[in-house]
Phi, psi and omega in degrees: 000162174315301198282022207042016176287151193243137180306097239225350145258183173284010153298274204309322186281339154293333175276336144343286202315305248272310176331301195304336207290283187340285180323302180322291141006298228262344183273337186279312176319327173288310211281357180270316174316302166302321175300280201341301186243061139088339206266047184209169152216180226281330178296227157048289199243010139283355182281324203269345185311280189331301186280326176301338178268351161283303190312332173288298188319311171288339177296313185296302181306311177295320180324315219257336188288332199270354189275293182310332188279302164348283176299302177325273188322328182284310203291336177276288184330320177296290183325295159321317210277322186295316149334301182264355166277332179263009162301000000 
């Protein structure tokens, strides 16, 4: 989280979640602001385009790594317990 807290229920990480959007929100809302009144050119603000679609991509990649590991540990965890039930 921002304040350097680390999120420690689903609560907290929905409000985490809900924070990264807001930001997100508010940089595409400056840079439209910015093309509107001129004060970018089209260089400019595909570069700034650009760097806001990596930060997402990567918030998202990692999102999706922490989904996988995640579903991996539970399918082992199901497995193993099936294993040793069937000794």
């Amino acid at each position: 989280m921002a304040n350097g807290k680390k999120p420690e229920t689903v609560g907290e990480h929905i409000v985490a979640l809900y924070g990264h959007i807001t930001g997100l929100k508010r940089d595409v809302e400056d840079l439209r602001t910015d093309i509107r009144d001129s004060r970018l050119d089209i260089k400019e603000a595909t570069d700034k385009s650009d760097e806001m679609h990596n930060r997402f991509e990567r918030r998202f990649d990692t999102l999706t790594k922490w989904i996988i590991y995640g579903l991996g540990s539970t399918i082992t965890i199901l497995i193993g317990i099936a294993v040793h039930l069937m000794k």
